[in-house]
N, C-alpha and C positions, 0 to 999 in steps of 0.2 A: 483778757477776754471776758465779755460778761457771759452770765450764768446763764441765760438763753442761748446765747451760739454755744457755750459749754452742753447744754443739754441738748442742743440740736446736733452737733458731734458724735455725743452719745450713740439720740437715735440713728445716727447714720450708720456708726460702729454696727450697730445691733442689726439692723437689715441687713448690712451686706455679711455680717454672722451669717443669720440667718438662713440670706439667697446661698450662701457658702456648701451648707448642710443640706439645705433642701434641695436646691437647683439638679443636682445628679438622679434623685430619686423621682424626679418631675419631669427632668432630660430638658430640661429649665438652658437655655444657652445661658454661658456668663458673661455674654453682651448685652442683655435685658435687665439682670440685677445691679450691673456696673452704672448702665445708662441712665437706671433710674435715680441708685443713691446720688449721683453727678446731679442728677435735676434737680432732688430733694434740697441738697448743697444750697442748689442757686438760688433757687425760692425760699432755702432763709438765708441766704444772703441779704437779698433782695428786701424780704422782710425786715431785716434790720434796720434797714438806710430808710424805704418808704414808710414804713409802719411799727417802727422803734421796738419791731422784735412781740410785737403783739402776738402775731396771729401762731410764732413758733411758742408765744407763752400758754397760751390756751391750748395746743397739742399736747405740750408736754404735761400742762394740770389736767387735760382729761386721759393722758396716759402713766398718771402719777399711782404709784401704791399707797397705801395706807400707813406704811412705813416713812415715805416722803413727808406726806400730809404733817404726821406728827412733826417730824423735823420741821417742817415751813414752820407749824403752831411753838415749837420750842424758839425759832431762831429771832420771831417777831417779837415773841416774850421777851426774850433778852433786849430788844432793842427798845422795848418799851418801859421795863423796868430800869434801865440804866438810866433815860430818859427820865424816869421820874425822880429819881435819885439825885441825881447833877439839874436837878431843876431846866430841864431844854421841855418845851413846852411842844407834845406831841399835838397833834390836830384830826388826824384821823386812820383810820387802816383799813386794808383789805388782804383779807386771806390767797385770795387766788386770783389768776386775771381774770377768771370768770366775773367776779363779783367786781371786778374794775369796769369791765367791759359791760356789766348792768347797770353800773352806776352812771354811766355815761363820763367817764371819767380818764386822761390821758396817762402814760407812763405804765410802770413797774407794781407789781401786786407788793404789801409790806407796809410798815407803820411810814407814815408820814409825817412830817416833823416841818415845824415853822421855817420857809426860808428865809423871811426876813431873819431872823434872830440867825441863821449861821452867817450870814452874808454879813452882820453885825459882829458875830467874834471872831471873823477874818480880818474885818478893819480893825478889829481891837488887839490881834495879833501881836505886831509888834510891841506894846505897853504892857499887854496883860496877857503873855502865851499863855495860860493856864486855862482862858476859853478854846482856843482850839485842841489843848489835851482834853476837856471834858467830850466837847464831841466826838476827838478820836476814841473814848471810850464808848459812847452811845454808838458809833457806827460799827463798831467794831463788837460789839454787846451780842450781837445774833452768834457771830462767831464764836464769842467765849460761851454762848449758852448752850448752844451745840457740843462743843469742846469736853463741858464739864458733863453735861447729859449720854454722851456718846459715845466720848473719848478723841472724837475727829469729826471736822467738821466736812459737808459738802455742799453748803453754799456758802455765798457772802462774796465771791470772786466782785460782784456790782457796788460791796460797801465799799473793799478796801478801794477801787476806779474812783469812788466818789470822794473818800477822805483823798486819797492822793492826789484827784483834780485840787483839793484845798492847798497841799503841800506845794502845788506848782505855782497855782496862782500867791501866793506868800513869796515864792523864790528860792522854798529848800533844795538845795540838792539831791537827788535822787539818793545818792549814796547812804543817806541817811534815813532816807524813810523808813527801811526795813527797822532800823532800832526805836525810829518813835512807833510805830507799828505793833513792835513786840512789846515795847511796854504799855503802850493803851489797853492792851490785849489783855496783859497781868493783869492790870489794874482792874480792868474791868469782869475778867477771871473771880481774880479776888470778892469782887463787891457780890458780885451774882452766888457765887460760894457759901457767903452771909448771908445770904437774905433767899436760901433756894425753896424755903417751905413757902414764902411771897408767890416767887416763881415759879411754882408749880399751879396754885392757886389761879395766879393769873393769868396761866396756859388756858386753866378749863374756862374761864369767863371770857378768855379772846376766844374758844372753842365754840361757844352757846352765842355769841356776837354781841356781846356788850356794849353798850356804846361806850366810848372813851371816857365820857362824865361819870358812867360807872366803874368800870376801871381805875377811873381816878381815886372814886371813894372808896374801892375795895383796897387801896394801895394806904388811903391815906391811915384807915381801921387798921392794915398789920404793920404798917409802917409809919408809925406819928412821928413825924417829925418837929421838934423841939425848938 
């Protein structure tokens, strides 16, 4: 399940709380709270399929706390800094769908990464598995930065769909994924662990909206690579 129907579940949870609690003090029937969470359901259902979960992205970023926020701003960090590290060549970001939706721009709010170059170390796969562990680090990078910032992560459900559309299209077997999974995850664990005073830094510069070409040289000043 991706992280929009994950969040639209939520809010569902939460209203029908809600109608739960209040409904008797209002004399509120519980055929009006039922019928509504039911509709809310369908239209993002709905919204998935027609409009790839848009319109339930932007609900949920204008019903996000400040606690969220940070998490989004940590999780992207991670994926940016892994990205810069294993040399995958990022392209652009956005914090929220808001800022996707301004940009006139399709999909998922979050760093963005060249698809030529993964669609290249799929084919290169079987000769040189070690491109596709590099990316399963970088996709997996939100999640270990959360992890190491938090203790627990609550998003990323969309990275691991996307690394494991790669595993499928390859021909791994499923049974397996969870172990390349968890060692991406170490590994990438690991690297962000090293280098967290980077990654804090580069939280506040994705925070202030940098652009990438700045990010890149604020990475390359703590981070010279040799």
């Amino acid at each position: 399940m991706s992280d929009t129907l994950l969040n639209g579940a939520a809010i569902a949870v939460f209203l029908m709380t809600l109608s739960a609690l209040l409904g008797p003090l209002i004399h509120l029937s519980p055929v009006v709270p039922a019928l509504g969470v039911f509709g809310f359901l369908g239209l993002a259902t709905a919204d998935q399929w027609v409009a790839e979960g848009r319109g339930l992205s932007l609900l949920t970023a204008l019903l996000a706390t400040p606690e969220q926020k940070r998490r989004r701003l940590c999780h992207e960090a991670g994926h940016f800094l892994l990205a810069y590290c294993l040399d995958i060549p990022v392209v652009g970001y956005q914090l929220s769908p808001w800022a996707v939706w301004r940009a006139g721009q399709r999909g998922q709010a979050g760093v963005q990464f060249d698809a030529d170059a993964w669609g290249e170390a799929l084919k290169q796969a079987p000769t040189l598995p070690q491109q596709v562990e590099r990316w399963a680090m970088v996709w997996l990078g939100g999640i270990a930065a959360e992890r190491l910032r938090y203790g627990a992560d609550e998003g990323g459900a969309s990275d691991r769909e996307q690394l494991r559309r790669g595993f499928r299209q390859l021909g791994l077997p499923p049974q397996i994924w969870p172990q390349k999974e968890n060692w991406a995850l170490l590994q990438a664990k690991n690297l962000l662990q090293e280098r967290v005073g980077a990654l804090e830094k580069l939280e506040a510069a994705l925070g202030e909206g940098r652009s990438v070409a700045e990010c890149y040289a604020l990475l390359e000043e703590l981070l010279p690579k040799t």
